[in-house]
C-alpha positions in Angstrom: 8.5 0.8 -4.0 10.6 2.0 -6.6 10.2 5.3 -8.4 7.8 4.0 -11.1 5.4 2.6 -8.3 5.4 5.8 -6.6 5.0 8.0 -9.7 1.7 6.0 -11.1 0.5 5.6 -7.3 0.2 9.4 -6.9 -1.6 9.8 -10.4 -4.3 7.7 -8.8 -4.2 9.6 -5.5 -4.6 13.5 -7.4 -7.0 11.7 -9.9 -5.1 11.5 -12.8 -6.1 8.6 -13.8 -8.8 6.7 -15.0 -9.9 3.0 -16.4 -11.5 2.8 -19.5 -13.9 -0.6 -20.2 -13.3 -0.8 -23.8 -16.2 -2.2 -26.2 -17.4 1.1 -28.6 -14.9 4.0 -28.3 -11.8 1.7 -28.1 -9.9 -0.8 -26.4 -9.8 -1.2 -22.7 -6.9 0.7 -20.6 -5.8 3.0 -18.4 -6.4 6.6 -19.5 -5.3 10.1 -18.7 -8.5 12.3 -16.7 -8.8 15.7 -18.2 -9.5 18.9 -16.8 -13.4 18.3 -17.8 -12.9 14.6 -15.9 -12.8 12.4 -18.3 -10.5 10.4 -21.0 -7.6 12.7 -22.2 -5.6 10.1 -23.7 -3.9 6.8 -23.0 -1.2 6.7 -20.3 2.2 5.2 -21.4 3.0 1.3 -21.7 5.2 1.5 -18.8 2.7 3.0 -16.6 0.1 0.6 -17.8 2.1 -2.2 -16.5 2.9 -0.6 -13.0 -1.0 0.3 -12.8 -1.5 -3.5 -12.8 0.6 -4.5 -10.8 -0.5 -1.5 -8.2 -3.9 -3.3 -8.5 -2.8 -7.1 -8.0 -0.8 -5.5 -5.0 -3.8 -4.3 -3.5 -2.8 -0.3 -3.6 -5.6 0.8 -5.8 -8.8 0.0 -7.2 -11.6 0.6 -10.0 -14.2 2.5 -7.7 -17.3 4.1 -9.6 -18.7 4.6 -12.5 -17.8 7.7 -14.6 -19.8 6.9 -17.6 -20.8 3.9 -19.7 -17.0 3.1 -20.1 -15.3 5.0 -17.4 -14.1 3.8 -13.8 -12.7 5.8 -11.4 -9.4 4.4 -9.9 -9.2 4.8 -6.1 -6.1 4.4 -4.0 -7.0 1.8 -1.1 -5.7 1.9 2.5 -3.0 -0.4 1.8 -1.9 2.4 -0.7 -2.4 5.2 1.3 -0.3 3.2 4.1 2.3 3.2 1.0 2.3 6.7 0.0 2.9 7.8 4.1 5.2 5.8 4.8 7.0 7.3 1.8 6.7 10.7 2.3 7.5 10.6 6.3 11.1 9.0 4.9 11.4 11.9 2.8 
């Protein structure tokens, strides 16, 4: 994993980061989680892109419903795996 990977991985394991459906109050994407938990803005492109490939990796997931619009994002064991292996090298 490079340091990109790693970086959006832990957003999803504090709960950073959320998933936003689209349709009424915007397009769909990945959103920041504020302090009241929920959207707080949009997260960067770059992020975006590692988010999806994090997914189609297997590492996270959407999990539950927030709202009308909003999914939680969940690491998965395959992340989890990730992030320990990580931080027992460090």
């Amino acid at each position: 994993m490079n340091d990109q990977e790693l970086t959006a991985l832990q957003h999803v394991a504090d709960n950073e980061v959320l998933f936003h459906r689209g349709m009424w109050s915007g397009p769909a994407g990945y959103r920041w989680r504020g302090p009241d938990g929920i959207e707080a803005g949009s997260v960067p492109q770059w992020e975006t892109e590692v988010l999806d490939l994090l997914i189609f990796r297997g590492m996270i997931r959407t999990e539950r419903r927030l709202g009308p619009l909003d999914r939680e994002l969940a690491v998965t064991p395959t992340g989890e795996a990730a992030l320990g292996r990580l931080a027992a090298a460090a």
